[in-house]
N, C-alpha and C positions, 0 to 999 in steps of 0.2 A: 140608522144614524149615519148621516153623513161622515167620513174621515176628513180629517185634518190634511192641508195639504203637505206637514210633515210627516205621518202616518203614512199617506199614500205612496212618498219615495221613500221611505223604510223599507214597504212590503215589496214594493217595485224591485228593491234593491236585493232584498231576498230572496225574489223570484229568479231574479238575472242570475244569484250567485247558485242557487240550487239549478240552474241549466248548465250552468257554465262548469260545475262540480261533477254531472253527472248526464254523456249523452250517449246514446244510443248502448249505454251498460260500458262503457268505457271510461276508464277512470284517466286523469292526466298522470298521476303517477306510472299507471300500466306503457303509458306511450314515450316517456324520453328520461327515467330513471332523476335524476336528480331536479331537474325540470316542471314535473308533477307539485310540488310545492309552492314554484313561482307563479303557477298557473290559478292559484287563488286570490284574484286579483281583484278591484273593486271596480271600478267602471270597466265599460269594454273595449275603449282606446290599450289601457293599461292589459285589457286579457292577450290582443295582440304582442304585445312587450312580450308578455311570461311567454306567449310562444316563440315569439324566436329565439327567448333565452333558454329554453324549454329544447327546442329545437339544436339549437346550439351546441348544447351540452349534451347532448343524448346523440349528437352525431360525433362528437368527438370522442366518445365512450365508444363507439362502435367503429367507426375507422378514420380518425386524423382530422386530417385535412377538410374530407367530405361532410364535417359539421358545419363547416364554414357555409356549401349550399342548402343545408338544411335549415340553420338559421335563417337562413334569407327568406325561403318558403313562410316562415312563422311572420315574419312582417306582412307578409299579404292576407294574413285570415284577418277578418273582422270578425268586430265582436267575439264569437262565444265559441270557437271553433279550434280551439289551442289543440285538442287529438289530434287534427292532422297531420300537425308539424309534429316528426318523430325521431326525425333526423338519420331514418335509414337511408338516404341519398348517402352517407358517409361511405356504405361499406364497398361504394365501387373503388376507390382510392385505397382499398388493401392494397393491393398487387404492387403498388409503387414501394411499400416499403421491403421488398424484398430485395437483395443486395446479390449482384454478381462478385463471386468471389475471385480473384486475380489468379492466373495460372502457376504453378509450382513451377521456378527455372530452373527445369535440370537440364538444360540444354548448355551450362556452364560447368558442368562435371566432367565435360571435354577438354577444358583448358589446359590441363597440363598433360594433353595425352601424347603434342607432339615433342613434351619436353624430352622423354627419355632416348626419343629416335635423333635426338642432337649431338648427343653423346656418340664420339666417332672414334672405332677398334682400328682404326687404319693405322698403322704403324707402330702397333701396341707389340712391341717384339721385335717388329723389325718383319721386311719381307724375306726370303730364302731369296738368297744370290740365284743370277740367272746366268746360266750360258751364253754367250755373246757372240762364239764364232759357228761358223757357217756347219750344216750339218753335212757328213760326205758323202751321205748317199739316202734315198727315199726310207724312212721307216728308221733310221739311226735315232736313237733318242742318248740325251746326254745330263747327266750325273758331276758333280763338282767335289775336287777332294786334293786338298791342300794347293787350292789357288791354282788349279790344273781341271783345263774339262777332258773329260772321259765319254767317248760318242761308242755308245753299245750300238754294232750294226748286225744283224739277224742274216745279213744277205752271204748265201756260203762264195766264198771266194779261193783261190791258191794265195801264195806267200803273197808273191809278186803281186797279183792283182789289187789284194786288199792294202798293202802298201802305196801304190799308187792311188787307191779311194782316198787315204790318209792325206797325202799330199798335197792332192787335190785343194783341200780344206785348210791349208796348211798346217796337217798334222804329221803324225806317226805315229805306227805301231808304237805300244805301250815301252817304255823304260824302268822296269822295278828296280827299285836299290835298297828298298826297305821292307822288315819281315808285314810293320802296319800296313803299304802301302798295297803287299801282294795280300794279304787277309783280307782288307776292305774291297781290292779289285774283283779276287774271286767272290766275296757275298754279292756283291753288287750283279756280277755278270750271270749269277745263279737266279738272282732276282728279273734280270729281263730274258730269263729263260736261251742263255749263249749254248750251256753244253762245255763243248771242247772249244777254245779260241786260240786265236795266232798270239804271243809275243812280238816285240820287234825284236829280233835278235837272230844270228846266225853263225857257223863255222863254213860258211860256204868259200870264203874268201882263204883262209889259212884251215885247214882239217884239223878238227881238233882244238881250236880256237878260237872259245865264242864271246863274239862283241856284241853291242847293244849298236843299231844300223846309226844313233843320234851321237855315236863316240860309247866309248870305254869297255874295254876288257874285262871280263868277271871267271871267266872258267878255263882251265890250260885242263885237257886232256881226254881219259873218259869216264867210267864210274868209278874211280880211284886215283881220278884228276886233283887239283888244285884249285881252290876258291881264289880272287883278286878281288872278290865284289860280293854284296848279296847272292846265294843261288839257293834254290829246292829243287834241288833236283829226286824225281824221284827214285827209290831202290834200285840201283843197277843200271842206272842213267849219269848220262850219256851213255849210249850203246854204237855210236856210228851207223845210227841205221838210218839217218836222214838230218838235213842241213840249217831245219829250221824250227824254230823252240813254239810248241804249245802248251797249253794248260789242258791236263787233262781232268775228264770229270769229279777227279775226288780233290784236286788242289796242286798237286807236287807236278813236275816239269817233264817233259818228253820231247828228246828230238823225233821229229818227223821227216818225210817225204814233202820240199817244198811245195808238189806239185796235188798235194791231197787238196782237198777242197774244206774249209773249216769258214765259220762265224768270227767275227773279230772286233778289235778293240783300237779306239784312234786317241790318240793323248796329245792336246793341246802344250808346249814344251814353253 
């Protein structure tokens, strides 16, 4: 029995759709996920459509961007070939969504490192007053004590000789008048390691009557003399046993032999 020729594109149309549903065991749903649906499409202008929407969607399911080439693919099948377009082209465009992340600035944790070295101890107190006159001789070092320099010199000299060191510098052998002034002179000179040192003072001029060589009077006699001034003399001193006043090692006073050899002390006046 012959068919009808609306029978004929019935069956025609059956035929196209049972290929188009099922090729080579591949189903369109297996190949682009939500795509597979659209791929049931009626003529085969239309099956190209479902694939690149097919296409499309199944690449942006899988990486971005790269649907975008996958669609495109789906517009070139004809007819009944929607499998191909699957839209795995997508997944080369992973890589781009991965994101460098910025570096942590700790290189700003420096900033205030030069602030504390701004902060300036200079004259926090004040400096220690300095010596200003000339020293009398190599190795003398000098000591300040009430607005008076005091030059410790190590080098052994007689009266006369270290007197003129004194000089020299425009000093002089030491002048005590005060019990402070002989206390601090002996710590002092025990500290630059003196010993026994010279006084300025002497009875060479009058016996028995000792003056300080810068002016003034202080002792009439011998160890049961007369004080006019400050003296320590020590126990049983003065003895006339010599013309010129030292310190001897434990503190109290001793005439000597000008012509001994001792360490000495020069005082700025």
């Amino acid at each position: 029995m012959p068919f009808a020729p609306s029978m004929r594109r019935a069956a025609l149309a059956w035929m196209f759709v049972q290929a188009c549903t099922t090729y080579d065991g591949i189903s369109p749903t297996d190949t682009g996920g939500e795509g597979g649906a659209a791929a049931v499409a009626g003529a085969g202008p239309h099956a190209g459509s479902a694939g690149s929407e097919m296409g499309g969607n199944a690449g942006s399911a899988m990486g971005g961007s790269g649907g975008t080439t996958a669609g495109s693919a789906g517009t070139s099948v004809e007819g009944g070939a929607p499998h191909q377009v699957d839209g795995m082209a997508g997944m080369g465009d992973v890589a781009g969504a991965t994101t460098t992340m910025g570096g942590v600035g700790l290189g700003g944790a420096g900033a205030e490192a030069g602030a504390a070295g701004e902060a300036s101890s200079a004259g926090a107190g004040g400096s220690p007053a300095e010596c200003l006159g000339a020293a009398p001789d190599v190795g003398c070092t000098c000591e300040l004590y009430a607005a008076h320099e005091y030059w410790f010199c190590s080098q052994y000299l007689t009266f006369a000789a270290a007197e003129n060191k004194c000089k020299s510098a425009q000093k002089h052998l030491p002048k005590i008048e005060t019990q402070a002034e002989d206390d601090w002179l002996f710590a002092a000179a025990q500290t630059h390691l003196l010993g026994e040192y010279f006084l300025g003072a002497t009875d060479a001029t009058t016996p028995d009557e000792w003056s300080w060589l810068v002016g003034g009077k202080f002792w009439s006699g011998v160890a049961d003399g007369t004080a006019s001034a400050y003296a320590h003399w020590s126990a049983n001193e003065p003895n006339a046993s010599g013309d010129c006043l030292v310190v001897q090692g434990n503190g109290p006073w001793d005439d000597r032999t000008c012509t001994d050899q001792r360490r000495y002390v020069c005082e700025s006046q």
